[in-house]
LUMBARO-226694 format. One record per residue (C-alpha): residue in one letter; x, z, y. Coordinates in steps of 0.001 Angstrom, whole numbers, plus 500000, padded with zeros to 6 digits. Example, Ala and Ser with C-alpha at 12.3 -4.5 7.8 and 13.67 -1.06 7.14 Angstrom:
residues 2
a512300507800495500 s513670507140498940 
end
This chain:
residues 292
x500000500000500000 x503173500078502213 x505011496992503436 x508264496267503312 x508711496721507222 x506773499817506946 x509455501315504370 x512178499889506600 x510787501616509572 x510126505123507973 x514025505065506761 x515435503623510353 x513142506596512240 x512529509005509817 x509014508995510301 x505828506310509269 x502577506860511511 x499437505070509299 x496240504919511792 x492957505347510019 x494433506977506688 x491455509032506201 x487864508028506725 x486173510641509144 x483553511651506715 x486961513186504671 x487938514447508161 x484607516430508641 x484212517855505360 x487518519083505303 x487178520968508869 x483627521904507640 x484916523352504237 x488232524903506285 x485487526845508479 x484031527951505311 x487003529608503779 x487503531328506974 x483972532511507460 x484602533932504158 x487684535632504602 x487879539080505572 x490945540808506951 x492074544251505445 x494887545871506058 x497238543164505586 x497333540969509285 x499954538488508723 x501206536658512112 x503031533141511512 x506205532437514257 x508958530402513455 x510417532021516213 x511024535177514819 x510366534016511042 x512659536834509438 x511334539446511255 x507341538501509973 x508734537531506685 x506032539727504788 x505422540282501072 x501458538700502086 x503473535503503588 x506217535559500675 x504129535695497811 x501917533019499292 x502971530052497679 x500384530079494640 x497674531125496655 x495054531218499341 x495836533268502390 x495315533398506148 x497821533762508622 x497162535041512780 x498497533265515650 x500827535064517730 x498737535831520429 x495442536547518504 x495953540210518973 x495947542503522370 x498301545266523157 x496186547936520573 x496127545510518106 x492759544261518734 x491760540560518648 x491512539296521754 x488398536639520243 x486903536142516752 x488747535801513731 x487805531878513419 x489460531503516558 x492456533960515771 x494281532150512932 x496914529873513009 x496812528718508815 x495948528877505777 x498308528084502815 x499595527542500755 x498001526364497730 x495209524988499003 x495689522097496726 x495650523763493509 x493044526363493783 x490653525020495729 x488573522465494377 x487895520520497959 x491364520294499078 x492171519325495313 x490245516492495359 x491486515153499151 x494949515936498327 x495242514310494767 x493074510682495785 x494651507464494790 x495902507010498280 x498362509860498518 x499495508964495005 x500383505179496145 x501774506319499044 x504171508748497341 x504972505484494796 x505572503209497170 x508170505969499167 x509967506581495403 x508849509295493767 x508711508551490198 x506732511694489201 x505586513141492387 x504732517343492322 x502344518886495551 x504462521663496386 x502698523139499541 x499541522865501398 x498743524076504650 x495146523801507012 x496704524047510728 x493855525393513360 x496201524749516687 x493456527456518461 x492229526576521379 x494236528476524408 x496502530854522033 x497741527924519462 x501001528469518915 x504715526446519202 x506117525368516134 x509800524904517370 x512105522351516432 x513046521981512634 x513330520295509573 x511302520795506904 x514129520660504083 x514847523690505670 x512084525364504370 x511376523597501137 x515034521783499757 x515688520145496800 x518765518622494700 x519006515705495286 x516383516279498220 x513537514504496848 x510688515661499534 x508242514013501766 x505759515678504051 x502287514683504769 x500483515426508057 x496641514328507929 x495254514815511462 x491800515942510871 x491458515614515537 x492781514171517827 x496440515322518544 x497117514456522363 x500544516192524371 x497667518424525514 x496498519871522597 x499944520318520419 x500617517075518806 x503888516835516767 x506753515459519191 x509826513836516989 x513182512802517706 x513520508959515836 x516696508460513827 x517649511969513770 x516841512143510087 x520414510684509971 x522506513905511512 x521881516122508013 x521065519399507239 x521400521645509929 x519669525152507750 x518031526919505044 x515040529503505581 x516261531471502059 x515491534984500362 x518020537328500847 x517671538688497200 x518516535245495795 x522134533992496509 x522580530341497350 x525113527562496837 x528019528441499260 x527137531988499957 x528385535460498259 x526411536834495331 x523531539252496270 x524015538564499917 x521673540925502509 x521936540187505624 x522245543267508241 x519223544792508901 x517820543778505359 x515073541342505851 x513797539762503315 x514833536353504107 x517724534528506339 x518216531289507882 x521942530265506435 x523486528194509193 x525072524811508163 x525240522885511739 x525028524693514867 x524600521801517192 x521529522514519411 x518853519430518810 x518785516646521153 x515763517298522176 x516238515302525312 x515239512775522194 x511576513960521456 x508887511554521639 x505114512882521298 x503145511589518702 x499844511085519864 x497335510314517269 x493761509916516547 x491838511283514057 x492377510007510561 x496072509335510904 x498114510312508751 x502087510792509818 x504681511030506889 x507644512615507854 x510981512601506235 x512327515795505054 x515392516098507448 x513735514332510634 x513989517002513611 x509835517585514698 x508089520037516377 x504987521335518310 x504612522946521268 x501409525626522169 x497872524416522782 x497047525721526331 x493767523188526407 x490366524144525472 x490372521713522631 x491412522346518935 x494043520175517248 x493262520901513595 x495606518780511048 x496191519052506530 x499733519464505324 x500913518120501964 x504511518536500786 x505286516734497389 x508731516576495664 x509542514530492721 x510354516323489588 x513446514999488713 x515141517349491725 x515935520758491517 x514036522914493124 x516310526203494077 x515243529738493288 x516891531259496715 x513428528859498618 x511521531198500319 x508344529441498522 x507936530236494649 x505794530374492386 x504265532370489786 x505811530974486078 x501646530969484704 x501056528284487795 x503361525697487541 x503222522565489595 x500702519893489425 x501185516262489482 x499048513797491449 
end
């Protein structure tokens, strides 16, 4: 379903942008259902807030243990000085992830169609695995910056055999948080990993804890500072979907506007990489991962 120019774009920027990928009935019912799941949910006394500004510091067991199952995540600002939220709870949280894919049966069905599975053919993957899944609110007024990053950094294999999948389920305008991307940057490597400081990883001392013992560490390979003279916005309409290369520099900065900028993550890696224990992401031996 790709071209040949399309593939030879995607591996010159780093980054393919497909207008009308999803039908806006999909759109709706997944925004409808997402609304659902949050109606639903009802927070305890675990709050999990989600910064990747300060992501060792709110590296929680709730956010660590996350990756084979369903659970809800605050924006940074949701919550006053007392601890109170400042609006209601469907207007509060920044995600929900992230196994969306696997254990609910709407997202299952959107994330495992015949499209996603040519797609992920067409970029390579022999035997594609969905890793990750992630339903992004952007809040009106309080959605929060995703700074600038690579997403190998978060989920790295060997060879790196990943590809992320952004569905925008709105509009994404500069005005409501769209991704912004620097083209070609793809090509500068791996700059970090986001690991667990329990596991040791290639080029690092066994049982390594960082001071102050967090429960996870960013080990610095490159500590250039981003270009980010280089960003260009990536303004989309609804449907789009924007497949991003795992070591392409992207970010997104906070929703100020009155408008929402909801958007569906998929990450998929092929199983013929390695996927290291010392990821902050695992999962649970009884839940292995699915295929397409």
């Amino acid at each position: 379903m790709l071209t040949s120019e399309q593939i030879r774009k995607y591996e010159e920027d780093g980054y393919l942008v497909l207008p009308a990928f999803v039908e806006r009935k999909a759109c709706d019912r997944l925004r409808n259902h997402a609304e659902e799941l949050l109606r639903d949910f009802e927070p305890q006394e675990v709050v999990s807030i989600f910064s990747t500004r300060q992501q060792t510091r709110t590296s929680d067991d709730y956010f660590l243990e996350s990756g084979d199952k369903i659970r809800f995540f605050f924006e940074e600002n949701a919550f006053d000085a007392n601890g109170i939220l400042r609006q209601s709870k469907e207007r509060s949280i920044n995600k929900i992830g992230h196994a969306l894919h696997d254990l609910d049966p709407v997202f299952d069905e959107f994330s495992r169609c015949t499209a996603v599975k040519e797609l992920a053919r067409a970029l390579g993957f022999s035997d594609p695995r969905l890793l990750q899944s992630m339903y992004i609110f952007k809040q009106p007024n309080i959605g929060g910056e995703v700074s600038c990053h690579q997403d190998a950094t978060f989920l790295f294999t060997k060879p790196l055999r990943v590809l992320g999948l952004w569905f925008a389920l709105e509009n994404a305008t500069i005005e409501n948080g769209c991704l912004w991307a620097i083209p070609g940057g793809h090509k500068a490597g791996l700059k970090s990993r986001f690991l667990r400081a329990s596991v040791s990883a290639e080029g690092s001392e066994a049982g390594y804890c960082p001071p102050g013992d967090p429960k996870t560490y960013f080990q610095i390979l490159d500590d250039t500072p981003w270009p980010e003279d280089e960003l260009i916005p990536l303004e989309v309409e609804e449907g789009t979907l924007i497949v991003l290369h795992p070591l392409l520099p992207h970010l997104s900065r906070e929703n100020r506007s009155p408008k929402s900028r909801h958007a569906y993550t998929l990450h998929i890696i092929d199983s013929s990489a390695d996927y290291p224990k010392e990821n902050w992401l695992q999962r649970s031996p009884d839940m292995p991962l699915r295929g397409l």
